[in-house]
N, C-alpha and C positions, 0 to 999 in steps of 0.2 A: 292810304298805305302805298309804299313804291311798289315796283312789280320784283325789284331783286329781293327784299325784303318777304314777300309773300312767296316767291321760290322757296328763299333759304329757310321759310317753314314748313312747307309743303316737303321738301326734302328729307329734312328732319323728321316729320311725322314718318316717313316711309322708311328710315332708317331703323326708326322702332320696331314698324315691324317686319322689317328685315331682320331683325336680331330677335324678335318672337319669335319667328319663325325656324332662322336654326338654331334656336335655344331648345325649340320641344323637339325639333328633329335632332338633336344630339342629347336631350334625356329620355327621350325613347329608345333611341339605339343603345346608351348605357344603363335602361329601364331591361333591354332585351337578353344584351350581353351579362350582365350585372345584376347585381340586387336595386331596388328599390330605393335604399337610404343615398346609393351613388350619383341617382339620375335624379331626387330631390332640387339641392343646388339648382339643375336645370328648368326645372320646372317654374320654381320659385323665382327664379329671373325670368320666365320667360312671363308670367303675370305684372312682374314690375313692368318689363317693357310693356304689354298691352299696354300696363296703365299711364304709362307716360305717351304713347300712340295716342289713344281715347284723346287726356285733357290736350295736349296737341291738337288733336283736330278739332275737341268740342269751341279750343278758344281761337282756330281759323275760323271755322263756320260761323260764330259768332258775329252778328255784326257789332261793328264798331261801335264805342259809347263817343256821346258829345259832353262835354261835362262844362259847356257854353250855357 
């Protein structure tokens, strides 16, 4: 695999959870401010991105298949 190619994953992975992260920091704050049903929305994005972060990394770490 090239080296620009395994950045622009490793990137990506961290973008995810860049956006986990002020995903729960902004449905806390409107967990805080707010009721409960407002800061959901956020919440709930904020497990999609985990989970797109996760299989992101799980299929870097991965080593490569030879299908040779």
């Amino acid at each position: 695999m090239s080296k620009t190619l395994n950045v622009l994953k490793k990137t990506l992975e961290y973008l995810w959870l860049i956006i986990a992260l002020g995903s729960i920091g902004i449905g806390i704050k409107e967990h805080i401010s707010n009721t409960y049903k407002e800061a959901l929305p956020f919440y709930l994005f904020t497990f999609i991105a985990l989970f797109f972060f996760s299989s992101r990394r799980k299929n870097r770490m991965s080593p490569p298949k030879n299908d040779a």
